[in-house]
Backbone as CSV, one residue per row, in Angstrom:
resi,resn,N_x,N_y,N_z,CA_x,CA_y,CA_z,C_x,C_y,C_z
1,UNK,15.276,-9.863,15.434,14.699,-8.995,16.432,14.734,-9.648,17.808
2,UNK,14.341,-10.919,18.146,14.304,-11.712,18.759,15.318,-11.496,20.020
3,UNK,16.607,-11.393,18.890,18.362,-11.845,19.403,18.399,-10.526,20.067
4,UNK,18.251,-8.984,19.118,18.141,-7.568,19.852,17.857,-7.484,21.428
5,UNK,16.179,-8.297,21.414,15.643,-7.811,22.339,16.338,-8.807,23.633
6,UNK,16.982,-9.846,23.484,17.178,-10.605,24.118,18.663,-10.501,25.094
7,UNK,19.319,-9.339,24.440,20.001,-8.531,25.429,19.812,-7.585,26.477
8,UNK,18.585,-7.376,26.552,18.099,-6.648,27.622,17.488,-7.233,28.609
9,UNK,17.073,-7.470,29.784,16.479,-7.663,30.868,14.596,-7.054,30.975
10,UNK,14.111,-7.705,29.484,12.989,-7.633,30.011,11.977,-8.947,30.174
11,UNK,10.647,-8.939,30.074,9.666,-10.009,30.161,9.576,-10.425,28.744
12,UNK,9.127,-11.356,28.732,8.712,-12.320,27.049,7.348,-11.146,26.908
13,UNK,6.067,-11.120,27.804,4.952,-10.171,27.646,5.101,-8.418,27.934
14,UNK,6.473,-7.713,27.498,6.774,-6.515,28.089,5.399,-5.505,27.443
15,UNK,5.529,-4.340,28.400,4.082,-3.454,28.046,3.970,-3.026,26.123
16,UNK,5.540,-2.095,25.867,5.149,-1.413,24.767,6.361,-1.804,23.676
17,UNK,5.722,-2.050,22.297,6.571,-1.716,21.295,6.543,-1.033,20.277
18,UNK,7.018,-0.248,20.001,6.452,0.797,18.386,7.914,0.075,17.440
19,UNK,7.251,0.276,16.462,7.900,-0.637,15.119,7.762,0.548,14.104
20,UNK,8.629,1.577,13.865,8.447,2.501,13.095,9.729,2.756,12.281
21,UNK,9.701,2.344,11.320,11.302,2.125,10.424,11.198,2.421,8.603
22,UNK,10.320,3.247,8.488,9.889,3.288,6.953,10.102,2.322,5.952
23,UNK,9.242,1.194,6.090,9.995,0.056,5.274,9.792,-1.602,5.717
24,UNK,9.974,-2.064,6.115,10.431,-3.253,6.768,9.544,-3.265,8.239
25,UNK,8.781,-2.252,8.156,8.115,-2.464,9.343,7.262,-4.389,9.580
26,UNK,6.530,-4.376,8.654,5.697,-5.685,8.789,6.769,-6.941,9.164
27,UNK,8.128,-6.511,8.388,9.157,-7.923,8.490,9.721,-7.831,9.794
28,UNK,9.899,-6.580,10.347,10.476,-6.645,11.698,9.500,-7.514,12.940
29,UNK,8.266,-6.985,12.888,6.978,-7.566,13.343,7.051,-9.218,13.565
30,UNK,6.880,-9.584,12.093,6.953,-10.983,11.717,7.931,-11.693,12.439
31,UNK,9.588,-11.207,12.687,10.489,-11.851,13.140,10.589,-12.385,14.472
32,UNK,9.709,-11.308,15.352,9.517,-11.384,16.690,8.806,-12.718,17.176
33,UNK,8.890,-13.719,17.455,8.611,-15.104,17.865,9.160,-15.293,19.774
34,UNK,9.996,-15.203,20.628,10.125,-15.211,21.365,9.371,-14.144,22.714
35,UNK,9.230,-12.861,21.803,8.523,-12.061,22.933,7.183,-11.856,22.091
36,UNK,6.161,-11.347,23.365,4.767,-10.835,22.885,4.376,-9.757,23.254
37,UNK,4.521,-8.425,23.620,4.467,-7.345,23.844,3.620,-7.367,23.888
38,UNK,2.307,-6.578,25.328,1.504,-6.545,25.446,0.279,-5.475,24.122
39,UNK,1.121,-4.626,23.908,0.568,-3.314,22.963,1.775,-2.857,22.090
40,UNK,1.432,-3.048,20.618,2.275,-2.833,19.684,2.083,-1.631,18.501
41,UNK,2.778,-0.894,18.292,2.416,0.378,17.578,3.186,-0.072,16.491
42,UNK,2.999,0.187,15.299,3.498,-0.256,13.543,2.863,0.793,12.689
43,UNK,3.855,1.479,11.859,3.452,1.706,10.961,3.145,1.718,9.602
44,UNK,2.258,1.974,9.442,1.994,1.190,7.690,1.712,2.106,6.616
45,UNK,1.740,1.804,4.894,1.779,2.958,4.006,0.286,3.221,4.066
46,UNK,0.028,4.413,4.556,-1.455,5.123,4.344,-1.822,5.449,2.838
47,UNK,-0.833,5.172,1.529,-1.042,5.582,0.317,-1.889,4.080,-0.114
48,UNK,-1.670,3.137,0.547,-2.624,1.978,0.208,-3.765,2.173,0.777
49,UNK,-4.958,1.732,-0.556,-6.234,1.551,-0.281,-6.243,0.726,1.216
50,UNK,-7.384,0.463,2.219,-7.834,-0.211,3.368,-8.198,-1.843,2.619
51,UNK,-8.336,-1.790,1.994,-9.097,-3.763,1.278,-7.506,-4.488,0.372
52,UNK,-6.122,-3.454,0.314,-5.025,-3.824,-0.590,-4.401,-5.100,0.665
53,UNK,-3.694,-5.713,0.238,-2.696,-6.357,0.834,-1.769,-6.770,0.165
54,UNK,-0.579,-5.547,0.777,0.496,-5.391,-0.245,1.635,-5.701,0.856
55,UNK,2.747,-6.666,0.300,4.061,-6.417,1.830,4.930,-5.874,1.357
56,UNK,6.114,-5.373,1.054,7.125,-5.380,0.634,7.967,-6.121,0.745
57,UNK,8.985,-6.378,-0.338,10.119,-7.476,0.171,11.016,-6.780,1.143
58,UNK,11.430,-8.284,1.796,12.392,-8.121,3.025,13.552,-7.566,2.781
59,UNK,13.613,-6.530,2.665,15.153,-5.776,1.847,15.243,-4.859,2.523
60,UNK,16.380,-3.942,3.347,16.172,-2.603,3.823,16.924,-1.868,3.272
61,UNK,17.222,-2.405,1.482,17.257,-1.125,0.780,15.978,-0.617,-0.105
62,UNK,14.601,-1.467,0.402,13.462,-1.064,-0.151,12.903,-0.276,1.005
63,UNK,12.231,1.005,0.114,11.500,2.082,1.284,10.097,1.628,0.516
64,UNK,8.905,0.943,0.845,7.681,1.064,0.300,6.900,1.279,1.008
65,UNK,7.112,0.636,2.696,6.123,-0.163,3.476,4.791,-0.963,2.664
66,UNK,4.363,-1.441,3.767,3.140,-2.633,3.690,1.628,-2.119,4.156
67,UNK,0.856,-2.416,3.183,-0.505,-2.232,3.966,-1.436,-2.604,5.410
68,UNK,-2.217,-1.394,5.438,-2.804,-1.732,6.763,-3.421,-3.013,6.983
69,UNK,-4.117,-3.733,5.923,-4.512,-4.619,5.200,-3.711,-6.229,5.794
70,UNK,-2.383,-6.076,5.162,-1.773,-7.014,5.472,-0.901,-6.951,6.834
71,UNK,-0.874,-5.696,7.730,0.065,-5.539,8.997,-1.165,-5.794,9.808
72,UNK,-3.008,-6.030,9.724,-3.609,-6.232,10.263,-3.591,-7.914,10.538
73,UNK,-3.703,-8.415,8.883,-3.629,-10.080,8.648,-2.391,-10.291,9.404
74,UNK,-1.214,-10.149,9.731,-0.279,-10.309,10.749,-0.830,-10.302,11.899
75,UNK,-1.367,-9.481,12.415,-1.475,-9.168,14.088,-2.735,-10.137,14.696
76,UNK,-3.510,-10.433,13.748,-4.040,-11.498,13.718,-3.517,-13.101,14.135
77,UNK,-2.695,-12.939,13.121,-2.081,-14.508,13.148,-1.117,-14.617,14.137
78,UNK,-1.086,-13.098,14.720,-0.123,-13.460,16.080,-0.932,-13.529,17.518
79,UNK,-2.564,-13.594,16.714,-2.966,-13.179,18.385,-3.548,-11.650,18.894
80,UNK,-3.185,-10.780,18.045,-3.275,-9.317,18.312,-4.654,-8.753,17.719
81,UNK,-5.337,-7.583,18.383,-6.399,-7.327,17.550,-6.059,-5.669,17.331
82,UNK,-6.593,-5.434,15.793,-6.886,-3.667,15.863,-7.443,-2.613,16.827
83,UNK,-6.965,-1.831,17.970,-7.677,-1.307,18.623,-7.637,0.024,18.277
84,UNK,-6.494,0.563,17.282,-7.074,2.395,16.460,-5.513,2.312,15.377
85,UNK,-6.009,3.541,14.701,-5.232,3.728,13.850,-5.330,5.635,13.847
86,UNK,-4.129,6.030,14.086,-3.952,7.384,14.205,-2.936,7.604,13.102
87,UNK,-2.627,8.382,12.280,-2.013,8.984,11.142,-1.660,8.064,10.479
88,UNK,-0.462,7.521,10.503,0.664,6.393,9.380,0.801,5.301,10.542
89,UNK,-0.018,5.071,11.998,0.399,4.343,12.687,-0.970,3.084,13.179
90,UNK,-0.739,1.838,13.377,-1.565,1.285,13.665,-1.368,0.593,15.182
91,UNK,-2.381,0.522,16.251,-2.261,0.192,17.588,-2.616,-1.103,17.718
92,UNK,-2.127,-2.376,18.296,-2.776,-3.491,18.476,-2.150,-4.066,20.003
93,UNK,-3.361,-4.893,20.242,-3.367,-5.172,21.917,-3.554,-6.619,21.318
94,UNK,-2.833,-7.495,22.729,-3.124,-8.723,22.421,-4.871,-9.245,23.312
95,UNK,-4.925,-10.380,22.213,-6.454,-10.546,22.311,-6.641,-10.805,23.631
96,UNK,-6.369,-10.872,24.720,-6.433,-11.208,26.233,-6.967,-10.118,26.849
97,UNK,-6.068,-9.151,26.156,-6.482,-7.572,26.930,-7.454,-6.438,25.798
98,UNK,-7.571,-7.221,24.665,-8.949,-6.379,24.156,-9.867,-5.557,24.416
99,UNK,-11.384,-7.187,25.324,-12.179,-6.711,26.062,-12.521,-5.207,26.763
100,UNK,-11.562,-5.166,27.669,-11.574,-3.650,28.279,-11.416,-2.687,27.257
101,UNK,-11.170,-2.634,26.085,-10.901,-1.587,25.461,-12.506,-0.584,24.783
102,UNK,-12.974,-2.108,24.680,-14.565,-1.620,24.539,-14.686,-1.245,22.905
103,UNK,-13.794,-1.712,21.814,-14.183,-1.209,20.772,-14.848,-1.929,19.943
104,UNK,-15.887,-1.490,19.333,-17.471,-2.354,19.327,-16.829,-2.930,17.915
105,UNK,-15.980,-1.781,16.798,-16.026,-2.308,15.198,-14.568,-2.023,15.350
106,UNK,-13.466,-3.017,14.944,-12.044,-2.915,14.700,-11.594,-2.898,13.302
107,UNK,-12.997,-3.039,12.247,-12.254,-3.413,11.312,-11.579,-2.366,10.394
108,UNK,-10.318,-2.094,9.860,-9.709,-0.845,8.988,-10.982,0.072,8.901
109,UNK,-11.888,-0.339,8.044,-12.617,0.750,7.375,-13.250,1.145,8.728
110,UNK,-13.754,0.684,9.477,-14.273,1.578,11.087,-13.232,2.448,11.720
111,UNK,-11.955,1.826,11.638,-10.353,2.514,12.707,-10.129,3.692,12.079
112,UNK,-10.025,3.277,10.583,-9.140,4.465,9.563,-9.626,4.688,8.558
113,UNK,-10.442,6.150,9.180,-10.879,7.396,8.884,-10.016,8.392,7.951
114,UNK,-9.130,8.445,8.273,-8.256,9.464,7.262,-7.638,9.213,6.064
115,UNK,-7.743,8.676,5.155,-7.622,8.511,4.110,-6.996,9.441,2.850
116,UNK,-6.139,10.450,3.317,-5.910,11.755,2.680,-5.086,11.288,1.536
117,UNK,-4.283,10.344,2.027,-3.041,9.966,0.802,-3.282,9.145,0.091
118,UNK,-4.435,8.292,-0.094,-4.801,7.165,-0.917,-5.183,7.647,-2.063
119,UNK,-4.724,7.585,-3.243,-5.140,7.730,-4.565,-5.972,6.205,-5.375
120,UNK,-7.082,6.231,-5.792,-8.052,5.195,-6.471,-8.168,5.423,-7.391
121,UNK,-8.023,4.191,-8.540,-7.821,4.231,-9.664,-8.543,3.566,-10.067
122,UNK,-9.650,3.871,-10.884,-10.351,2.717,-11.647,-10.866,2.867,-13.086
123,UNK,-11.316,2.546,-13.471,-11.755,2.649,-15.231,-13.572,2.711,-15.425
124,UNK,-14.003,3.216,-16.366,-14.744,3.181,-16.774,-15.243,1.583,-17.769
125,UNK,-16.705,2.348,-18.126,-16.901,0.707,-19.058,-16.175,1.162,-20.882
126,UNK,-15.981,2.317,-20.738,-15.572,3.111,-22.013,-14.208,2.868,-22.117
127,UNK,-13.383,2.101,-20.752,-11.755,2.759,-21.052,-11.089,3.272,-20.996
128,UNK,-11.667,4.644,-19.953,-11.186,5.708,-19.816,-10.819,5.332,-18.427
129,UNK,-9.863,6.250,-18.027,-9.203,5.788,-16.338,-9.288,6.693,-15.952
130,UNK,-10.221,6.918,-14.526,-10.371,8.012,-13.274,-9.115,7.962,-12.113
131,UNK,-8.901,8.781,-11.679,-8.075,8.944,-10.428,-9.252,9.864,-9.624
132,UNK,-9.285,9.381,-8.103,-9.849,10.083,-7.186,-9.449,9.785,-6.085
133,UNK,-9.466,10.824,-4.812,-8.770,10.755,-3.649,-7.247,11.694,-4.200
134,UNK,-6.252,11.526,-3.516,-4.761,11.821,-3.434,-4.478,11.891,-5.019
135,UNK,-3.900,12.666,-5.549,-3.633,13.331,-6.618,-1.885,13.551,-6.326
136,UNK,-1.511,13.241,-5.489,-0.266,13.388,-5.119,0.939,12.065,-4.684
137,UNK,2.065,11.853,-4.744,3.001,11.317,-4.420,3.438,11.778,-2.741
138,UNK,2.897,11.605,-1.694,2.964,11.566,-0.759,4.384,12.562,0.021
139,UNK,5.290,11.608,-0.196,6.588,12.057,0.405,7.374,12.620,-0.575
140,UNK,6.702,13.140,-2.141,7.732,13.639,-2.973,7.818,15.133,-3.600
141,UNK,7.422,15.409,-2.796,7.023,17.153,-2.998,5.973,16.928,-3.419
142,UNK,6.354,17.921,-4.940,5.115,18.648,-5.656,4.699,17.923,-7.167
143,UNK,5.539,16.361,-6.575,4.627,15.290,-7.663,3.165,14.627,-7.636
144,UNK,2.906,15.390,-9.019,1.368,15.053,-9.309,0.822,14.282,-9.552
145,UNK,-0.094,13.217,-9.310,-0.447,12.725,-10.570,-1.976,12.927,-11.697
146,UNK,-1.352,12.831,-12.793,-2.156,13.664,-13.885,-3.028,12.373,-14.626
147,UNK,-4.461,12.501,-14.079,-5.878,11.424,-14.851,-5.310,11.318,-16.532
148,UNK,-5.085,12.612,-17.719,-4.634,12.377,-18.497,-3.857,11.474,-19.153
149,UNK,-2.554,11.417,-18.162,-1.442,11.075,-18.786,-1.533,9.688,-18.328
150,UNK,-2.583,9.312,-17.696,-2.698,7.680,-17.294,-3.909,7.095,-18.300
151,UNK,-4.180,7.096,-19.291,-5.024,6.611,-20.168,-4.141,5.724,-20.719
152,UNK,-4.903,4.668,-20.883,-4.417,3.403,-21.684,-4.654,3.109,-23.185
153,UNK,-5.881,3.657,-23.579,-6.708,3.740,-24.695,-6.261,5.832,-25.197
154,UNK,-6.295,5.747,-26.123,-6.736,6.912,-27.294,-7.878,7.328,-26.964
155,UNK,-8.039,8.569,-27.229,-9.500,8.856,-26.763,-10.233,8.153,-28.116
156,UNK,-10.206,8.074,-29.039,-10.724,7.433,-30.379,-11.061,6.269,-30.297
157,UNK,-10.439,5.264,-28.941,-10.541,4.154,-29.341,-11.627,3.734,-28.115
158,UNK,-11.625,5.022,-27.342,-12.278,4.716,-25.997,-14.298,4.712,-26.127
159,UNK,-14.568,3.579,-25.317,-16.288,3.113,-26.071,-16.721,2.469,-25.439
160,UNK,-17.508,2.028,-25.342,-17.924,0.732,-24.583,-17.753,-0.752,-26.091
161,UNK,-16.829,-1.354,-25.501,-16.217,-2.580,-26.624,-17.392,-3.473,-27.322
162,UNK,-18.402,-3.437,-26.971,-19.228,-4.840,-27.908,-19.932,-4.283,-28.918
163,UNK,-18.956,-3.706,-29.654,-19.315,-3.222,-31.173,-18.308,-4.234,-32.009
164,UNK,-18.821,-4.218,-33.077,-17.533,-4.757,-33.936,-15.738,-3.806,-34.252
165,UNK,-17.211,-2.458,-34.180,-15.816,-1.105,-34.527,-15.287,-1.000,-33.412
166,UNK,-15.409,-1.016,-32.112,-15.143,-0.950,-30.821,-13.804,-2.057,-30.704
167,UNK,-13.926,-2.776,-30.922,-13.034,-4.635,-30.539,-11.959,-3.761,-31.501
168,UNK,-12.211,-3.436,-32.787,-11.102,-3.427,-33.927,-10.431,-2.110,-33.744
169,UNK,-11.188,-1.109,-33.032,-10.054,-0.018,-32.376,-9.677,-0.130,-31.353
170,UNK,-9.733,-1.376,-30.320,-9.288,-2.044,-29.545,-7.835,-2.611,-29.785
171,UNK,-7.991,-3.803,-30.705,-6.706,-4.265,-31.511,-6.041,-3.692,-31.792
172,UNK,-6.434,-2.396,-32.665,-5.564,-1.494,-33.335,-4.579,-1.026,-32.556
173,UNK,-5.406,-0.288,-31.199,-4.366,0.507,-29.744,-3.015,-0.533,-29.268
174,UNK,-3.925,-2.004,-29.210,-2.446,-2.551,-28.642,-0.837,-2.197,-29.271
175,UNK,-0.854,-2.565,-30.730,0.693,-2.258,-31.284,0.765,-0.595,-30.644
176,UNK,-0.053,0.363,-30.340,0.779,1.544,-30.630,0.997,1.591,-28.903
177,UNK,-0.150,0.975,-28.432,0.668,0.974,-26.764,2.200,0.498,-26.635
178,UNK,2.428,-0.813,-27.026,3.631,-0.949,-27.195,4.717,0.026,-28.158
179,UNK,3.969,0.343,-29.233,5.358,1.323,-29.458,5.027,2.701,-29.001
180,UNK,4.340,3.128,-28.841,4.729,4.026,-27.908,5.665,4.305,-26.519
181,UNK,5.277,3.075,-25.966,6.307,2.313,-24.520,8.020,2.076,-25.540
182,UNK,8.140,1.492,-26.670,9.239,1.612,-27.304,9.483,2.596,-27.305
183,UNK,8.780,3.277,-28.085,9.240,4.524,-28.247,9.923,5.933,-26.877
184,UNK,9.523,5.333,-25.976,9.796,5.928,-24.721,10.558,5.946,-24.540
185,UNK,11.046,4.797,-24.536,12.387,3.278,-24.274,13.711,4.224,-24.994
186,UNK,13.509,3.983,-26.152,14.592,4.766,-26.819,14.849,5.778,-26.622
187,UNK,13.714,6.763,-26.153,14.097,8.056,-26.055,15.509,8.446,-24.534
188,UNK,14.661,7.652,-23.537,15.661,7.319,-22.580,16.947,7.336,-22.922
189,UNK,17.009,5.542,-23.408,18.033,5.390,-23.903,19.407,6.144,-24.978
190,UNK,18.351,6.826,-25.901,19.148,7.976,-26.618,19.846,9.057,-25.858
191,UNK,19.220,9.576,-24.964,19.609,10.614,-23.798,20.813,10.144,-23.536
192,UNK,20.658,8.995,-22.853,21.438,8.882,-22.022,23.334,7.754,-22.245
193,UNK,22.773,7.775,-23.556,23.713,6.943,-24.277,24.383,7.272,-25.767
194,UNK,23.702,8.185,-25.889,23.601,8.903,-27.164,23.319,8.105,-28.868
195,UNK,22.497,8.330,-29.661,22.408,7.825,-30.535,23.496,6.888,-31.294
């Protein structure tokens, strides 16, 4: 990025940069060492929780992007602070020119409010797995995702575990998790290779 910018005729501190590339945003960021742009716009995957810190690898045949989470822990370590976050995009000023901005709480959960695409996943003490928030695959149409079909446990086996019968329909689930996942496996494979 460095080398890019270094064909043009500007300042090492120029006013604006937006970093918007579905993907590789955080690595483009990272590369920049010679200039410091006074105010930097990046965008990051809004399908990640605000507390994740996720990057993607440096590949730009990977589309994942990186969390707000970890494109914040960047802007940090460069000096930069959170001053808002509007849709899929995050704003940061370097810490010199903060002050004037007057914003009392920077941290994610104060900036970013909208939260529409984040899907949360967590479990019960029984075993059972909730989805709440985003029910959807973001950028993929009209892909769902279904609380059902994400159970890990049988409903039979699902309990709260510190029973004796609890632990041993515990054990039991593991082999059929795996063959069931075999069993998947092959089915694929049969399709597509034929028996």
């Amino acid at each position: 990025m460095d080398a890019i910018l270094s064909k043009f005729s500007i300042p090492a501190d120029f006013d604006f940069l937006t970093i918007d590339i579905d993907g590789n945003d955080y690595h483009v960021w990272n590369a920049i060492v010679k200039y410091r742009p006074k105010i930097v716009m990046i965008e990051f995957n809004p399908s990640i929780p605000p507390e994740i810190k996720f990057v993607q690898p440096a590949d730009s045949s990977v589309s994942q992007g990186s969390s707000l989470a970890s494109i914040v822990e960047l802007g940090n370590a460069k000096d930069y602070e959170l001053v808002a976050v509007l849709g899929v995009n995050a704003f940061f000023v370097t810490k010199e020119i903060f002050p004037p901005f007057k914003v009392e709480d920077n941290r994610i959960t104060a900036l970013w409010t909208n939260r529409d695409c984040v899907t949360y996943i967590f479990c019960g003490y029984d075993g059972r797995v909730f989805l709440r928030g985003s029910r959807k695959l973001p950028w993929h149409g009209p892909v769902t995702l279904c609380e059902s079909k994400m159970q890990a446990l049988p409903a039979i086996a699902r309990g709260y575990p510190f029973t004796v019968k609890r632990r041993l329909l515990c054990a039991l689930c593991r082999p059929f998790q795996m063959g069931k996942l075999l069993r998947s496996i092959k089915k694929i494979v049969d399709a597509h290779f034929g028996r």
